[in-house]
Steps between C-alpha positions, in 0.01 A plus 500: 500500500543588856217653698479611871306216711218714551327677176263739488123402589223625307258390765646790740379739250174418579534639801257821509790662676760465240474843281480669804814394663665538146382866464629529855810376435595644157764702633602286782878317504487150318798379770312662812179315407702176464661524857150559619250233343800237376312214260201584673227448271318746383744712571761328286264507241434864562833630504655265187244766301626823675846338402446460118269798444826726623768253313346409176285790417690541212488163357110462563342796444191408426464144686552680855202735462270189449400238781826280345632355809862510498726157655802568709833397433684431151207446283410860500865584420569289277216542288439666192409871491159627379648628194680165378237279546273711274780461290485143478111498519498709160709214282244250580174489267349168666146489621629239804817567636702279848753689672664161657737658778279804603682657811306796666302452168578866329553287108185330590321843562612647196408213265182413665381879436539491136174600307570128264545305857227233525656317775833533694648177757761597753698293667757540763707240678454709814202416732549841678521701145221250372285598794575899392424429110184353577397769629612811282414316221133360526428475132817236439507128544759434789742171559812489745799240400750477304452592123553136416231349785214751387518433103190210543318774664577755242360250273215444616431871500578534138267168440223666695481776299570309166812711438734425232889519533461787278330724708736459776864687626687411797718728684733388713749688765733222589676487841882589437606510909599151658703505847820625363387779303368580158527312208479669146512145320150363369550154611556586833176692572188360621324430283739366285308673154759297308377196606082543561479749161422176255174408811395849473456556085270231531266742736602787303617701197709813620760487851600807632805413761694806732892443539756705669615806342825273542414223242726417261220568209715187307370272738149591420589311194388212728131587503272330208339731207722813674263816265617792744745621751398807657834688738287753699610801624338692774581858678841448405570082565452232317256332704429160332559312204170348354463190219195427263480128381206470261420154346646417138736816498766414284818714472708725722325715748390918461741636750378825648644780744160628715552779689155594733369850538183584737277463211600277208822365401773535202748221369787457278513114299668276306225501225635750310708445184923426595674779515854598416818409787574807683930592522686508805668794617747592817440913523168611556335790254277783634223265645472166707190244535502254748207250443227423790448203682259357250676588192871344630311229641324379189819598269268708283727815527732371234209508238430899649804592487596377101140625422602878656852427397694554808857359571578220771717595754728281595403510867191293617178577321527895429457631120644851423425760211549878413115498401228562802263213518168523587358475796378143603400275799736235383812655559712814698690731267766765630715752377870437529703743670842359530673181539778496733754286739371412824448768723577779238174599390335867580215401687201717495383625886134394472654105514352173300499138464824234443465158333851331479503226233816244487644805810618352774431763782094471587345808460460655829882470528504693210246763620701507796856544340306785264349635798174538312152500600200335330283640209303422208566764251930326421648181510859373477554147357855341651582268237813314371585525132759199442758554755381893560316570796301836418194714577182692301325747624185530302198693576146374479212617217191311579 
């Protein structure tokens, strides 16, 4: 993973100075304060806070009111949020746990903080980020290398404190970025989990691995004693796509749609009895559903729909019926208000969304040839219908 040249130094926040140039600073321009002090340590130090107290307040609400020191450059980005890593810290039951590829160390702070936690090791192939972990999180046991190089290590820890395999889960984030871009394909990230997942059952009993929301969950078909494959959704996006191995599982995997709320969680599975096909229609009844991110993602909506007994409509992965359904995080429903050829519809004054799918004209050409401004409350799906180019105009419930 690519990180500036200089990181963030938790020495300079020794400096007796340092809350008092923050407080003085709160309000002050990130960009000014750049032009001024440069990489000039502490400054640099100083300022990468300012930065991700105003950026990511959202994403760690309750790590930037504590003495966390924050790195600079991708690793806070890229990282998971507060909220998904206590996601992830909640399936695991282990008294030990390893997070082998620990970034800015946000997984590692959740799973060390569980109350069945006896001991946590971090490691991150970062010296910079290493340097940071070590430091926010005094009560783990720290290595820096490669997953691979830091196993004897991770041994010896486990032999130290006469820890069985069964005690222990592993978590692994594996690198998906190389020089040409990102790579959604499990051999190609670092570390391979493919490859190392037979060395690490014989240190453990459960792996926990985070892929891109744009895994092909087939491939995951790949990974030994496969018990769980969580798709979670968060404020609106499917944000990763998470998969349980747990030794001697035999069978297919539970398959489950997770969308995140502030406090707690809900999910749609696979575990549930079959349920009947659902039929295809063209024309759309009184109501349409379009499924979330987690939901389409995970395929689950086809065991919704048959179980609430909507009708697939032949365009993409929307569901229509003449009965309201109830309100729920895993999907959208609007009323439909008329169906049209392009440009014919009577648009309402207080504007909406557009979502072309199979159209050929991108949406703000559409907007633009409509002449109509943004909203929430409508939305007009451009679709084509075999050869038929046409228009919805549906209005939003939830």
């Amino acid at each position: 993973m690519a990180h500036p040249r200089q990181q963030v130094h938790p020495e300079d926040f020794n400096d007796p100075e340092a809350m008092d140039w923050l407080a003085a600073h709160k309000d002050s321009a990130v960009t000014d304060l750049r032009l001024k002090f440069g990489l000039q340590r502490p400054y640099a130090s100083w300022i990468a806070q300012l930065e991700v107290q105003r950026r990511y307040a959202h994403k760690f609400p309750t790590l930037r009111l504590t003495n966390w020191i924050f790195p600079s450059g991708q690793a806070t980005e890229q990282s998971s949020s507060e909220r998904t890593a206590l996601h992830k810290a909640s399936l695991i039951s282990s008294a030990y746990t390893a997070d082998l590829c620990a970034g800015m160390g946000i997984d590692s702070w959740a799973l060390a903080q569980r109350e069945a936690c006896l001991g946590h090791f971090a490691n991150e192939l970062d010296p910079g980020l290493s340097r940071l972990l070590k430091f926010n999180l005094k009560n783990a046991t720290h290595a820096s290398g490669t997953a691979t190089a830091i196993l004897p290590k991770f041994k010896r820890w486990l032999d130290e404190k006469d820890v069985a395999p069964s005690q222990v889960a592993i978590y692994l984030d594996p690198d998906r970025r190389s020089g040409t871009g990102k790579s959604v394909a499990l051999q190609d990230a670092s570390p391979n989990v493919v490859l190392l997942q037979h060395e690490l059952f014989k240190l453990s009993h459960t792996l926990l691995t985070k892929h891109s929301p744009m895994v092909d969950l087939n491939t995951l078909q790949e990974l030994e004693y496969l018990s769980e494959i969580h798709v979670v959704e968060y404020q609106g996006e499917c944000k990763e796509v998470l998969a349980i191995q747990r030794v001697g599982h035999v069978g297919e995997p539970i398959i489950k749609a997770v969308v995140l709320q502030e406090n707690g969680s809900v999910d749609q599975s696979n575990a549930q009895e079959a349920v009947a096909a659902v039929s295809f229609v063209n024309e759309l009844d009184q109501f349409l559903i379009q499924p979330g991110p987690s939901l389409a993602k995970s395929n689950l909506h086809v065991r919704v729909a048959a179980a609430q007994h909507w009708k697939k409509w032949t365009v993409g992965n929307l569901y229509t019926t003449d009965k309201l359904p109830p309100s729920s995080p895993f999907y959208k429903c609007y009323k439909v208000i008329e169906v049209a050829k392009p440009y014919k519809l009577k648009l309402p004054l207080e504007g909406g969304a557009i979502e072309r799918i199979g159209y050929p004209e991108h949406p703000e050409v559409i907007r633009k040839k409509m002449g109509w401004k943004e909203g929430r409350e409508n939305k007009v799906f451009a679709f084509k219908l075999g050869k038929n180019k046409l228009m919805a105009l549906v209005e939003r419930l939830d």
